[in-house]
N, C-alpha and C positions, 0 to 999 in steps of 0.2 A: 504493500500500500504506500505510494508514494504521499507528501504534506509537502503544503505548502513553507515558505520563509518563514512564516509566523507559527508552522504544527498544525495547519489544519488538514484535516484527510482530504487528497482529492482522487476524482476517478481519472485524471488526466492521464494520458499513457504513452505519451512521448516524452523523455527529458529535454527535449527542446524545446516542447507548448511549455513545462511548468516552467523552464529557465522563463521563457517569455512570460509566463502570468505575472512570476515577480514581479517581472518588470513592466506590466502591464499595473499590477495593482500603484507601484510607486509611480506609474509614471501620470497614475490618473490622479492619485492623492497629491503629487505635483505639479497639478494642473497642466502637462508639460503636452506641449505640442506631437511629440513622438505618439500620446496616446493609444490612438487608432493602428497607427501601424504597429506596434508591440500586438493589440489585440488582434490582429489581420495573421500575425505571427502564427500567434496561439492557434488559430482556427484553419490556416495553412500544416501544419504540424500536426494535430487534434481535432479533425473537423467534427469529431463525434460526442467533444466535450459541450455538453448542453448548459452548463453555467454558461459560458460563455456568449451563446447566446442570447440568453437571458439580460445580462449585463451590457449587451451590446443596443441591446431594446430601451432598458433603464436609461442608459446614457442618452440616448436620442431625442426618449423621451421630455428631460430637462429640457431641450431646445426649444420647446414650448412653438412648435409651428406642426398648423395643420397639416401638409404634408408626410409627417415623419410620423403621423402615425399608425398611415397603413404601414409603413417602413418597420417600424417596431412589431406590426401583428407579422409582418414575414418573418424576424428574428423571433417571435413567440412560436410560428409554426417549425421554425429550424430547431428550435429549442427541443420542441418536444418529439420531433421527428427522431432526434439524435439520442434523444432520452429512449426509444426504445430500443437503439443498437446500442450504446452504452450506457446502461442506468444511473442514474447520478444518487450518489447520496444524498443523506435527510436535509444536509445543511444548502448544498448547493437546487437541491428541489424548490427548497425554499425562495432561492432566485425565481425562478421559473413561478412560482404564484403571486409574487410579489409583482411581477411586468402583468401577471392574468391581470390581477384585480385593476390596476390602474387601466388598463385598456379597457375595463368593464365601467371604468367611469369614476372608480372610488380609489381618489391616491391615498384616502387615510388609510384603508385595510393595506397600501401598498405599502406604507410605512413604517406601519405596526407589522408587518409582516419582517421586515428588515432587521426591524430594532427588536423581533424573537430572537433572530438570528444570531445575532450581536449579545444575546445574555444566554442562547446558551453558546455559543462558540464564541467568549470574550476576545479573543483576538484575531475576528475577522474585521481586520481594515476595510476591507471594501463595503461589507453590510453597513460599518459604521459611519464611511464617509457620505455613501446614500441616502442612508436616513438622515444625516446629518441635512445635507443639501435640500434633499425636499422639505423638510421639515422647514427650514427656511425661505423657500418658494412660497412656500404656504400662509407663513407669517407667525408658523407658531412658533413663537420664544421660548416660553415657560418649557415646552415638549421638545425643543433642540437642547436646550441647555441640559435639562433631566435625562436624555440622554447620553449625549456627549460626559456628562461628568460619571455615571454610571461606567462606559464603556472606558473613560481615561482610568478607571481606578484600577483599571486591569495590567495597565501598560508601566514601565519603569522607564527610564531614561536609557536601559539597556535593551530595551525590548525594540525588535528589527521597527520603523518605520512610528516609533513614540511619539521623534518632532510634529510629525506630521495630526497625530492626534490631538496633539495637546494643542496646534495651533485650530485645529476645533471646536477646542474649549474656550478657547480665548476669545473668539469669534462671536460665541456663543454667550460669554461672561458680560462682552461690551455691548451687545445688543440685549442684554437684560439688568446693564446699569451699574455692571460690578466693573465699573473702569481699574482700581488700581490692581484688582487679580486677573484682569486681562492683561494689562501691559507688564505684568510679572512673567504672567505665564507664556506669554506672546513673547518673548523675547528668549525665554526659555526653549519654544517651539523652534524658533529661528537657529540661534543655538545648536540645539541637535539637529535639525536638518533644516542645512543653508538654502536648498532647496523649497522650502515649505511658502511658498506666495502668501497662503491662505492665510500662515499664522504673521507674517509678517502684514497683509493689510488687515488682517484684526487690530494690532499695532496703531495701524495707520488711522482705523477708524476711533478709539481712545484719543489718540492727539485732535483728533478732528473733531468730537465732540466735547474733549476741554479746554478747547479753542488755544493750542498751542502750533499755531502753524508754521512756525518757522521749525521747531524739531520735528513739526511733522514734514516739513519739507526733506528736512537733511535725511531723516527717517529714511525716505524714497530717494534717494540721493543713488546706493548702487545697484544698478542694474543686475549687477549679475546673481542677484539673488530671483529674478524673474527674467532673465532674458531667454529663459527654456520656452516659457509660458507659452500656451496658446492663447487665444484671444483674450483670458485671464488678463495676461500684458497690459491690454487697453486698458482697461479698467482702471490696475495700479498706476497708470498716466495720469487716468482721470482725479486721480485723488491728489496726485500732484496739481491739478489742475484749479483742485480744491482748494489748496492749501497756499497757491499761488493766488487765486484770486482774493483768500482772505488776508492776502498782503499785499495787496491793492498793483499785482503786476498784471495788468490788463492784458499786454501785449507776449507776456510771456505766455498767458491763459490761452490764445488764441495758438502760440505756436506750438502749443501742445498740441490742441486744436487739430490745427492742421498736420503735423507732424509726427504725431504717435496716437492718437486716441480716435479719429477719423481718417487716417492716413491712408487705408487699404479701401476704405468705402465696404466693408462686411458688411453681412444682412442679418449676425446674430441679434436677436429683441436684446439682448444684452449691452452691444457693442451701439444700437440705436439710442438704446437709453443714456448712453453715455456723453454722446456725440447732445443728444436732445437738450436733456437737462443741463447743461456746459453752455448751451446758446440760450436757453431761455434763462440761467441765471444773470448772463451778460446782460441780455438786455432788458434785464429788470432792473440793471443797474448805469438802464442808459447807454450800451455800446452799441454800436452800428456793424452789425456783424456782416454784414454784408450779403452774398448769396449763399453761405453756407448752410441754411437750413434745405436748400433745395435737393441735395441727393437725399438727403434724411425724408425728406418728402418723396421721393420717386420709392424709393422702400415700402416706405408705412403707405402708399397709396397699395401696394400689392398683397396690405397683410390686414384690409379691411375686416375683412369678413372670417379671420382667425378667432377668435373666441376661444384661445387657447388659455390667456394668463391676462385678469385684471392689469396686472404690471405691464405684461406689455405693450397690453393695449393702448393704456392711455399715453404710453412714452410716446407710442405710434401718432397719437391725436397730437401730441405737441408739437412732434413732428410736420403733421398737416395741416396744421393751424399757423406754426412758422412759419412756411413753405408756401401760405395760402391757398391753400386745397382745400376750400371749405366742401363744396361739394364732396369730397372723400371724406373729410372729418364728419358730417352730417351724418354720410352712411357707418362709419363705424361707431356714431353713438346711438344712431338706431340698432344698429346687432347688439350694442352691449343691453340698450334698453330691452331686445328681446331674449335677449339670453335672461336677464336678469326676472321675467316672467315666467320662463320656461322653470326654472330651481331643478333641471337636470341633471348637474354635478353640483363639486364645491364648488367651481368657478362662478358657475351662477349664481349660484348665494351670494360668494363676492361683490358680484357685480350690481346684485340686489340692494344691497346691507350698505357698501361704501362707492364701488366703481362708479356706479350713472349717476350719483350724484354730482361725482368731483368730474365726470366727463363735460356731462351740461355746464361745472362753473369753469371749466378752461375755455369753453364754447364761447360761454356770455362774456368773460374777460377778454378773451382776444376779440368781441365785438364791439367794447367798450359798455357794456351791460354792466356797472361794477356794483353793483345793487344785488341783482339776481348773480352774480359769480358768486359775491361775498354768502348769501344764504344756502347757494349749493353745494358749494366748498366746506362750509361749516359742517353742512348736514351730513358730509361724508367725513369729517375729520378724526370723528371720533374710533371707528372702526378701521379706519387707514392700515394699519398695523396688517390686517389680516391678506390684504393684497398681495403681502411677499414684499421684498426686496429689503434694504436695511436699512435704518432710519436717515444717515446721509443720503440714501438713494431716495426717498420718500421725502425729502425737506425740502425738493425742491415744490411738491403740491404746496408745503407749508408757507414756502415763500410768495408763491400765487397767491394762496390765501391773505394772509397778510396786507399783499399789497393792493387785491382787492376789498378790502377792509377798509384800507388806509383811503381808496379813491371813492370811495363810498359812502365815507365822513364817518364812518363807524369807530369814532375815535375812541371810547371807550375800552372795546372789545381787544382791537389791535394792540393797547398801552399794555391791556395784562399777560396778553400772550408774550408780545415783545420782550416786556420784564423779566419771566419768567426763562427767555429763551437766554437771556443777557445773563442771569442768575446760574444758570446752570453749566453756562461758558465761563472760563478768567474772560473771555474776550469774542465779542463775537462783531465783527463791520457790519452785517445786514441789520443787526438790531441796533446799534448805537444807530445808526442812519435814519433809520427809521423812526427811532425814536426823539433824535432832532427833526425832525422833519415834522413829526406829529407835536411837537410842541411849538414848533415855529407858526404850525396852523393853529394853535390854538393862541397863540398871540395875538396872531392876525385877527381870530375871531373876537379875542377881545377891547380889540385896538378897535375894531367896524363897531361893535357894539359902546364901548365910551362913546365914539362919538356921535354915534345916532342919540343915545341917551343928552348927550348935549346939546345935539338942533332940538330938542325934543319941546321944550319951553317955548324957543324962535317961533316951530311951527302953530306951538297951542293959541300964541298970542296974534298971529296973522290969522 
């Protein structure tokens, strides 16, 4: 019986698929570009190992595009085609019901399915880093973190492929508010393996939210802790991107921009959302970006009628509302308004609960509606979380809202969010601005108001 790096039994039966699984599990936990072809390996070598296929489904799955899902039901049919010339054990079967149930519509059983996996075979890295993944698509914090710290307590610092885990946890710590045990642990992860993207932009995301941008710059400063990456890559630009605009380098923002973070024009919802939320942060703050929302537009124009991920949908709308595609933007807020009727999967609920709200107020906002943005936006705020992505990725609805708030005279509303957002940073540029800006207008208002109160007599006695 041959096991894998980490001891787990596989039915694999060639010693050059399992060399390549290794290297297949590490290269996925390393976000690394070689992914696919390690697993191409495995299944050139092994065509009869049905994990594999299984895994192969899962991964595609995350892309979150309609397309890829009959794509994933042919890797389900290979799976279990292969499953009855070579039988796979309990653990790797379990792959195989886990891709079932999400193509039947329910990624929770698909991830509960994983995270069995993962407590009774504590040191399957890959059940772990998937469940980890989707869990966080999904938006649940509380159930990525309870996991992840369940499956880290398995692993030591000596244990094959640890860093990688622990930068899991870290991930997972800073997205439920436990900033100084994620940047502990986060750097720990790095650490043990220099390789680990994931734990180092957990890292990145602590700095980002205790608004220390300048070490979160230098943070991201060496490449070659992601220059493996796959489109992962972009991403960690993006956060440069972040951390440069919160240090008011405009021009550096854009040559990210254009230079690593948009640079290939990809069509991953991922690599969209990236490119999206980077221009409409600009030009909330005023920048003339020029025609860059337009390939971003010619994408989201083809991914209308996807109804795969709340998240990516509406990065799509921002997209097409930058771009001026309203005609395209209209029809993907009607798909999401019909999805959101239908309550066919989780996604629909989503879109139910948070999505069509916050679709409709990017609608009204980029029509100058900032009345109806500011009430639709709201009415989605609270459930935001559940959409997936991570709250740097989600702030930039926050900063829409906001600023629709702010043009809508809702001065109020806006002062307490703002404070709050100020409070929880050392330092945050969109909220100081913001916040002079909202008291400048209430000068204003009470400067107009003195002096009406002053003609006020003139007029009584004419």
């Amino acid at each position: 019986m041959r096991r894998d790096i980490l001891g787990n039994a596989t039915t694999i039966n060639s010693p050059q698929a399992a060399l390549a699984w290794d290297e297949t599990t590490e290269a996925m936990l390393a976000h690394a570009k070689r992914t696919p072809e390690a697993l191409a390996i495995v299944l050139a070598e092994d065509p009869h190992f049905a994990q594999a296929y299984a895994v192969k489904g899962l991964m595609v799955l995350t892309l979150a595009r309609s397309e890829m899902t009959q794509f994933a039901r042919q890797c389900l049919a290979q799976a279990e085609a292969a499953a009855k010339i070579q039988p796979p054990n309990a653990r790797e079967s379990s792959y195989i019901d886990a891709l079932r149930h999400w193509l039947d519509g329910n990624i929770i059983l698909a991830v509960d399915c994983l995270e069995s996996i993962a407590s009774l075979y504590p040191l399957d890295a890959m059940a772990i880093k998937l469940a980890h993944a989707i869990r966080f698509m999904i938006g649940d914090l509380k159930g990525m973190l309870h996991g992840i710290d369940k499956a880290a307590s398995h692993f030591t610092d000596d244990t094959p492929f640890a860093g990688y885990i622990f930068g899991c946890r870290a991930f997972a710590l800073e997205e439920n508010g436990r900033y100084r045990e994620a940047e502990t642990t986060g750097r720990q992860a790095v650490a043990l393996a220099p390789r680990d993207a994931w734990g180092l932009h957990a890292v990145a995301h602590v700095l980002e939210m205790n608004g220390r941008a300048e070490e979160g710059y230098a943070w991201l400063g060496g490449a070659a802790h992601y220059e493996h990456c796959n489109n992962f890559g972009y991403h960690i630009h993006w956060h440069r991107a972040l951390f440069a605009l919160e240090l008011g380098r405009v021009n550096e923002v854009l040559a990210l921009h254009d230079g690593a973070i948009r640079r290939d024009h990809t069509d991953d919802f991922r690599d969209v959302a990236n490119g999206a939320s980077i221009l409409q942060r600009l030009e909330l703050e005023g920048v003339d970006v020029g025609d860059r929302w337009s390939e971003l537009a010619d994408i989201a124009s083809r991914r209308v009628n996807d109804g795969q991920l709340v998240f990516a949908d509406l990065h799509y709308l921002l997209a097409l509302l930058g771009g001026k595609r309203l005609e395209c933007a209209n029809k993907l807020v009607a798909t999401m308004l019909a999805d959101a009727r239908s309550g066919s999967c989780y996604n629909s609920r989503v879109a139910e609960q948070t999505g069509a709200h916050i679709a409709q107020g990017l609608v009204d906002f980029a029509a100058g509606r900032y009345q109806s943005a500011a009430r639709h936006l709201m009415r989605g705020r609270d459930l935001r979380q559940i959409m997936g992505g991570s709250h740097a990725q989600r702030d930039v609805f926050e900063q829409v809202t906001l600023e629709a708030l702010l043009r809508s005279g809702d001065l109020d509303r806006a002062e307490k969010i703002l404070k709050s957002r100020l409070s929880a940073r050392s330092r945050n540029r969109f909220a100081s601005s913001r916040l002079s800006r909202l008291q400048s207008a209430r000068d204003q208002s009470a400067r107009i108001g003195a002096l009406l109160m002053e003609a006020l007599p003139a007029a009584t006695h004419h």
